[in-house]
RODO-2510 file (C-alpha; in nm, 4 decimals, decimal comma):
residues 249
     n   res          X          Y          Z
     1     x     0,2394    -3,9351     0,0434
     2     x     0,4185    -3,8681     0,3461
     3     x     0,4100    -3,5232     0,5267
     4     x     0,6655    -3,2744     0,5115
     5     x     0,9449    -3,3535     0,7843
     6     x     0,9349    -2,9837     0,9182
     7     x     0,5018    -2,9659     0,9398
     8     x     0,4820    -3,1143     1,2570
     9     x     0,6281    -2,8250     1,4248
    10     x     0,4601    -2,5718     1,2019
    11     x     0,1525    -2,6237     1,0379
    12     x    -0,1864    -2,6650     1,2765
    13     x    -0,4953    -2,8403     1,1450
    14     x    -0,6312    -2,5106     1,0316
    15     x    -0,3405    -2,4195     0,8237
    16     x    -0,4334    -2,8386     0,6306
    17     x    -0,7718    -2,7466     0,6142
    18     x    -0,6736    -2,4051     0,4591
    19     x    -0,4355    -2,5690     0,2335
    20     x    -0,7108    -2,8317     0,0803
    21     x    -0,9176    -2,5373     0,0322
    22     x    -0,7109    -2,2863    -0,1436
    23     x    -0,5505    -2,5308    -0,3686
    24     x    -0,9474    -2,6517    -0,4743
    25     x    -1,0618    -2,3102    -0,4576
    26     x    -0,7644    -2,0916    -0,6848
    27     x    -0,7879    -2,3757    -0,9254
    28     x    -1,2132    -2,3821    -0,9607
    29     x    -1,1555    -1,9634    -1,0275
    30     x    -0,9046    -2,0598    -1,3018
    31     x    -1,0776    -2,2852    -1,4818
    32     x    -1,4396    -2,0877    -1,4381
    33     x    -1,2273    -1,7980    -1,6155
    34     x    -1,1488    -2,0587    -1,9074
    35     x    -1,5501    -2,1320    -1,9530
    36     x    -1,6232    -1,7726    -1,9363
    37     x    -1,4164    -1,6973    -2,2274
    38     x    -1,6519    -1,9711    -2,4286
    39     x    -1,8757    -1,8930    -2,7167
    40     x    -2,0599    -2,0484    -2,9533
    41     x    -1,7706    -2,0377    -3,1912
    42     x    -1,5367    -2,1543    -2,9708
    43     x    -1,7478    -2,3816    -2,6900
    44     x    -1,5365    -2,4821    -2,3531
    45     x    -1,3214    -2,7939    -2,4068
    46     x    -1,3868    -3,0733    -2,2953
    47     x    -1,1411    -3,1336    -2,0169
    48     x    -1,1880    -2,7488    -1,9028
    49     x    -1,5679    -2,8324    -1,8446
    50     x    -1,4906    -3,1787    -1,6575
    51     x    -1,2256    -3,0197    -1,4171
    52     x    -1,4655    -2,7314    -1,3227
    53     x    -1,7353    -2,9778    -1,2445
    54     x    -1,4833    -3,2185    -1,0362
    55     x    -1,2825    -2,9461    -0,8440
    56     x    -1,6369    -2,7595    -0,7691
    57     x    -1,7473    -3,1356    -0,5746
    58     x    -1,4014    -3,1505    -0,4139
    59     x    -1,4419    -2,8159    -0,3053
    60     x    -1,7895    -2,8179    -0,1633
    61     x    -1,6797    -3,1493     0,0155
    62     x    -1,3847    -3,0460     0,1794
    63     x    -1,5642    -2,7187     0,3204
    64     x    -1,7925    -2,9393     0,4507
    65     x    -1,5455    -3,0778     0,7458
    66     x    -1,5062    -2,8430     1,0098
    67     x    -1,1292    -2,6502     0,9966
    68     x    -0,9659    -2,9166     1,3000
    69     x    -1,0774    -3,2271     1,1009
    70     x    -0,6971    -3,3079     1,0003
    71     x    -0,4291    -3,3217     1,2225
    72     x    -0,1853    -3,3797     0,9558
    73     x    -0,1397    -3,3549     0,5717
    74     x    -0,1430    -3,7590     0,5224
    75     x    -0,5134    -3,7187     0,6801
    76     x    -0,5947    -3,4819     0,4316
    77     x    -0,4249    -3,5984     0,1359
    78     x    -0,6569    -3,9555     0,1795
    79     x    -0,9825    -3,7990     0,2606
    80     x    -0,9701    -3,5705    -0,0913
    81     x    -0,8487    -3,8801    -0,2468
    82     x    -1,1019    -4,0935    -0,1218
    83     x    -1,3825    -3,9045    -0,2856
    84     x    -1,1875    -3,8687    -0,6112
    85     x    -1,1684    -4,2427    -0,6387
    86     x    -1,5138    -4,2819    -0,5603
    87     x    -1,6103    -4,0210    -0,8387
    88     x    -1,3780    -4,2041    -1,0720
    89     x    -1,5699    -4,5405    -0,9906
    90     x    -1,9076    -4,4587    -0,9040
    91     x    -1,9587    -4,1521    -1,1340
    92     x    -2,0640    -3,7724    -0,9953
    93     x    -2,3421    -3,7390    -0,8098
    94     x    -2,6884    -3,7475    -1,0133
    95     x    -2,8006    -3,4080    -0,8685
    96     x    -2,5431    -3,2925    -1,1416
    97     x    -2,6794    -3,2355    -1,4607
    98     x    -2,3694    -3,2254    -1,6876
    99     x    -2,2803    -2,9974    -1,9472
   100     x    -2,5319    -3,0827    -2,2376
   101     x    -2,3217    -3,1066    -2,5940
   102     x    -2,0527    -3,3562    -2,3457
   103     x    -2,1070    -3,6901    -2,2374
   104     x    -2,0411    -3,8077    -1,8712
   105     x    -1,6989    -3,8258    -1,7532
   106     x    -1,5287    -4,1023    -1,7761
   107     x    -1,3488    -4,2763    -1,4871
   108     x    -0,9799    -4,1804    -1,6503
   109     x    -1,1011    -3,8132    -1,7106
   110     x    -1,1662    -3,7681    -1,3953
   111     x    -0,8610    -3,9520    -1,2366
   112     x    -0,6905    -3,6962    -1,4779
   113     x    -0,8525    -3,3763    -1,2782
   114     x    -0,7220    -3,5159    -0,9717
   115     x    -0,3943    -3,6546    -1,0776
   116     x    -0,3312    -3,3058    -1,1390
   117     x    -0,4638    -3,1512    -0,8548
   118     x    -0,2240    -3,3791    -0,6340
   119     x     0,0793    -3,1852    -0,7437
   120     x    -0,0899    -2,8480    -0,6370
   121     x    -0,1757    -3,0062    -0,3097
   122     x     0,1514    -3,0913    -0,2509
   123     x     0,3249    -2,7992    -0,2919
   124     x    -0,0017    -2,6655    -0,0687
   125     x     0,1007    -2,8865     0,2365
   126     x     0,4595    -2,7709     0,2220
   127     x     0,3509    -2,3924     0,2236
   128     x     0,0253    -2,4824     0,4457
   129     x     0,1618    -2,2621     0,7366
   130     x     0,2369    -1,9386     0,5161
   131     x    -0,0698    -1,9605     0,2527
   132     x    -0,3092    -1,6831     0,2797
   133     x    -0,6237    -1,7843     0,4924
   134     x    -0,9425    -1,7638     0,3039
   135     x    -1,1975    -1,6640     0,4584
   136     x    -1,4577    -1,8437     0,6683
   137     x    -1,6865    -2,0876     0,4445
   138     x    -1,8659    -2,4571     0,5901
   139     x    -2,1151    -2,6168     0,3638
   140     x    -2,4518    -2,7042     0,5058
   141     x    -2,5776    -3,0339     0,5223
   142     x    -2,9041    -3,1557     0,4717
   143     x    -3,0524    -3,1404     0,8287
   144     x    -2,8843    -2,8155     0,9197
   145     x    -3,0148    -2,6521     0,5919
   146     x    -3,4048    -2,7555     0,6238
   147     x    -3,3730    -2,6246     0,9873
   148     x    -3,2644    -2,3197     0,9067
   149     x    -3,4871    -2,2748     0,6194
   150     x    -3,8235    -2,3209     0,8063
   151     x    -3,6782    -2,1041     1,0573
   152     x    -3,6452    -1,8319     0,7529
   153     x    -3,9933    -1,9320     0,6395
   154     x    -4,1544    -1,8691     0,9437
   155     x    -3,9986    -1,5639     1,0435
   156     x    -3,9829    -1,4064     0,6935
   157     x    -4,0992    -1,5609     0,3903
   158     x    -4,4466    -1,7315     0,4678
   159     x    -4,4701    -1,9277     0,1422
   160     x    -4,4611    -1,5996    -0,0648
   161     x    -4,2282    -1,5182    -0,3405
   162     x    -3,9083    -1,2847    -0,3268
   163     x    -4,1454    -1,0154    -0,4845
   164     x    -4,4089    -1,0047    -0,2400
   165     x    -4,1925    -1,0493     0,0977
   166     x    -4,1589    -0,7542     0,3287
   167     x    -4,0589    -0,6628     0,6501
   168     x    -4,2177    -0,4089     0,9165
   169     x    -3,9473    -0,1419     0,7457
   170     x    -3,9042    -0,2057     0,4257
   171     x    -4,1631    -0,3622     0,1412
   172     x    -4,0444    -0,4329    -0,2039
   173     x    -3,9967    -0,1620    -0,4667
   174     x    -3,8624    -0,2787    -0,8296
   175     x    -3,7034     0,0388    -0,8699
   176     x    -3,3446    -0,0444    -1,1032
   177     x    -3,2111     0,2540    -1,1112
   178     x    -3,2078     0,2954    -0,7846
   179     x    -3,1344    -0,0504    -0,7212
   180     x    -2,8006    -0,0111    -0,8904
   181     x    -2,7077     0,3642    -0,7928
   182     x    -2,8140     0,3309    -0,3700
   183     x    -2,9906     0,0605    -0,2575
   184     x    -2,7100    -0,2464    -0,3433
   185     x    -2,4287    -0,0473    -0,3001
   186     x    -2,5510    -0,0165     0,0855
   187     x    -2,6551    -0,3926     0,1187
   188     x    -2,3070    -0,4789    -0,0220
   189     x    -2,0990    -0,2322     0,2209
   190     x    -2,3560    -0,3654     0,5060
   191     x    -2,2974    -0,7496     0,4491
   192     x    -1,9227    -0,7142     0,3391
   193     x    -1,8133    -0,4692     0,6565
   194     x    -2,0622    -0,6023     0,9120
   195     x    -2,1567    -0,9230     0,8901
   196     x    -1,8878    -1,1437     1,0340
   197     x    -2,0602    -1,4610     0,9687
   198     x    -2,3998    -1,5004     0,8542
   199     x    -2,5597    -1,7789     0,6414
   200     x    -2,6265    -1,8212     0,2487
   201     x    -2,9542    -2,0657     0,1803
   202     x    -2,9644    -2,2262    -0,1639
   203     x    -3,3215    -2,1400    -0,2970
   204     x    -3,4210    -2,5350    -0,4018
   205     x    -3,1544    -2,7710    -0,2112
   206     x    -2,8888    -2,7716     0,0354
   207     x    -2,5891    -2,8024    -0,1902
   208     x    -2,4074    -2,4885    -0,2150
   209     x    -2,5858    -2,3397     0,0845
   210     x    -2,3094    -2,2435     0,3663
   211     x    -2,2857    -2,0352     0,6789
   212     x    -1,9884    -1,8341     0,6242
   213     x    -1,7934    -1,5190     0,6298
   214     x    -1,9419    -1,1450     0,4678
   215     x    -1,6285    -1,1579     0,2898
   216     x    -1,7503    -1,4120     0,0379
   217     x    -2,0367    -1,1453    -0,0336
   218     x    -1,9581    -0,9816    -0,3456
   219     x    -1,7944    -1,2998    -0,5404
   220     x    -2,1237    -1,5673    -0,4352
   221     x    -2,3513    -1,3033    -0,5056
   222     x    -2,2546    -1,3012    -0,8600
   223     x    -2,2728    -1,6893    -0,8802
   224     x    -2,5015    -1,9107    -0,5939
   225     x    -2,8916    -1,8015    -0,6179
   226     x    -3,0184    -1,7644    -0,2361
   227     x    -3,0880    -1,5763     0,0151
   228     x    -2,8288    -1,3804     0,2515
   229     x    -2,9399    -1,4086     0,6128
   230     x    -2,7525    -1,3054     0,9300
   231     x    -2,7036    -1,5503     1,1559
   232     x    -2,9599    -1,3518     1,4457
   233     x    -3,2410    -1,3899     1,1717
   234     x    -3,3208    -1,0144     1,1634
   235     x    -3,2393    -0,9225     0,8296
   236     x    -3,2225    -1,1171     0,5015
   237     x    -3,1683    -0,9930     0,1091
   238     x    -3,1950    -1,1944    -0,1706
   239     x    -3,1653    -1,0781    -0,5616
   240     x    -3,3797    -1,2428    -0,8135
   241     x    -3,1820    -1,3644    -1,1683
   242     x    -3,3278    -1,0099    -1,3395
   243     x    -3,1139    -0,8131    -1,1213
   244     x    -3,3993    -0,7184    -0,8911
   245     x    -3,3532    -0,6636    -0,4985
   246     x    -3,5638    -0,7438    -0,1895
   247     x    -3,4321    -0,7422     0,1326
   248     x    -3,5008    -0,6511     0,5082
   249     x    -3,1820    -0,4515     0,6212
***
């Protein structure tokens, strides 16, 4: 695939990087909307279930390379492809445990995802320089996450668990109703509004932990289990799968 003849005037490495990212990132939303619909009646097909997986990996792999890693779209176009050809011949990674009524993917299912996704990419590249910019996200790796989780440990959570951590100004109150009415709705403006960049620590593992913008707040919330920590390591909040809230705003 050969870059667009009018992208070397145009189009910067961030506007590739953006481009890779979108295109993963509007097509993970659509097909997350098609499982949600799901029931017992009807359970997610198939191919719907396989995609998610496979676009979530591309995803979280291209927003691990930093926004300058490709100069052009050709650069781009073969690093995505690389890892979908070593999914398609290796298998996923084993960390994933698969949806349980479907077998494993197989290596033409999952040539299929990305067969697809090259036409979206595509027309991605050609646009790259006008596509809306999403905001800031970089996956962790390994190193970088255990660093930065016993730097939380020692400076916050000491071993304990979210419902016995505290800070010198606030201790932990399970208190839904004001939870819901006061107490989120001003952690959500906080971290939204003020926190430029701040990072997001998987509980258990370093996948799906990121440093990233305050933007991605209200959507990752909903989704990632973690804890929300600005990048000064002054105030942290976390919410607990019952809905509960602890924090140190």
């Amino acid at each position: 695939m050969k870059p667009h003849s009018a992208q070397i005037f145009t189009q910067t490495p961030a506007h590739i990087h953006n481009a890779v990212r979108h295109t993963l990132y509007f097509e993970e939303q659509r097909l997350r909307q098609c499982l949600s619909k799901a029931s017992q009646k009807q359970p997610p097909e198939r191919g719907v279930v396989i995609g998610s997986v496979v676009v979530q990996e591309l995803l979280h792999i291209a927003e691990s390379y930093p926004s300058e890693a490709w100069q052009t779209t050709q650069e781009a176009y073969q690093t995505m492809n690389y890892y979908a050809e070593a999914f398609a011949r290796e298998g996923l990674p084993e960390r994933i445990v698969f949806y349980k009524k479907f077998e494993k993917p197989s290596s033409e299912e999952i040539q299929g995802v990305w067969s697809g996704l090259q036409k979206n990419l595509q027309f991605a590249f050609r646009e790259a320089a006008h596509i809306t910019t999403l905001p800031y996200r970089r996956a962790l790796e390994q190193a970088e996450w255990i660093r930065l989780y016993e730097a939380f440990e020692a400076r916050f959570n000491q071993g304990k668990s979210i419902f016995q951590m505290d800070t010198a100004r606030y201790k932990f109150h399970p208190d839904i109703q004001d939870y819901a009415d006061n107490v989120f709705e001003d952690v959500k403006d906080h971290i939204t509004n003020a926190a430029e960049t701040l990072y997001l620590l998987n509980y258990w593992a370093y996948e799906y932990s990121y440093e990233l913008s305050g933007k991605w707040f209200v959507e990752m919330n909903e989704n990632y289990g973690g804890y929300w920590i600005d990048k000064t390591f002054e105030h942290w909040y976390c919410r607990d799968g019952m809905g509960f809230l602890a924090y140190g705003f």
